[in-house]
N, C-alpha and C positions, 0 to 999 in steps of 0.2 A: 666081846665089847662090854664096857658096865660104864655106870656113873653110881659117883661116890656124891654122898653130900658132906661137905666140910664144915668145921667147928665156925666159921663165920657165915654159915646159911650159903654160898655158890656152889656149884655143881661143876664135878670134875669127871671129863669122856677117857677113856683110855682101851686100850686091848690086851689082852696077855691069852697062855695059854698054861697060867698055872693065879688062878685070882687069889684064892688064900696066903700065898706068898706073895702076889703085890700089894697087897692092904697092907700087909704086914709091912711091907718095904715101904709105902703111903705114910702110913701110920709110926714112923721111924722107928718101929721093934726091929728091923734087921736092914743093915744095908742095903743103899737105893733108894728109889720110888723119887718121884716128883717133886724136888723144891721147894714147886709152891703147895702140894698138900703136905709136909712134913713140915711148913709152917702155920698150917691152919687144922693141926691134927685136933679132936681125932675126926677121921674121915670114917663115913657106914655107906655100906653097901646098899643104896636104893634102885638099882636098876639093872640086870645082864641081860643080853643075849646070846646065845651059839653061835656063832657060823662055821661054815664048811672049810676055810680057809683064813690063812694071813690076809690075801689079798680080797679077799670079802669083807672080812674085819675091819679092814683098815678103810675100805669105802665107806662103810656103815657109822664111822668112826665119824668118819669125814663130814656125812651128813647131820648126825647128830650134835655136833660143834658147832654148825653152822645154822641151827635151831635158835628161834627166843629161847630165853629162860621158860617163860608160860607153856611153850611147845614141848619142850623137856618133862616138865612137870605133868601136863597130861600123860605124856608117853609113859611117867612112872609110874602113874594112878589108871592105867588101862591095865598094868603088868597083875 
């Protein structure tokens, strides 16, 4: 799980299990990634965490989206 900070200051949740090639694909150097952050490139890596699986990820994901911005922002500045 990570959050990216995008070139117009939001914050973007996502999970992978390879991040240096989603930035990349984020950041439109190589095919894919996100739409909306390959329009507000370039996006930096302010936040990950591990988990033990997909379906852990994707919960963790879940909760984190569902966060204020302000809640976000601590969560990055505890990291």
């Amino acid at each position: 799980m990570y959050l990216l900070k995008c070139a117009n200051n939001s914050l973007y949740c996502g999970i992978t299990n390879d991040l240096t090639r989603r930035i990349r694909q984020h950041n439109g150097e190589i095919k894919g990634g996100a739409k909306y952050t390959r329009a507000n490139t370039p996006c930096e890596l302010v936040y990950q965490e591990l988990a033990t699986d997909r379906s852990n990820a994707s919960k963790r994901e879940y909760e984190i989206k569902h966060m204020d911005k302000s809640d976000k922002l601590l969560l990055i500045k505890s990291a």
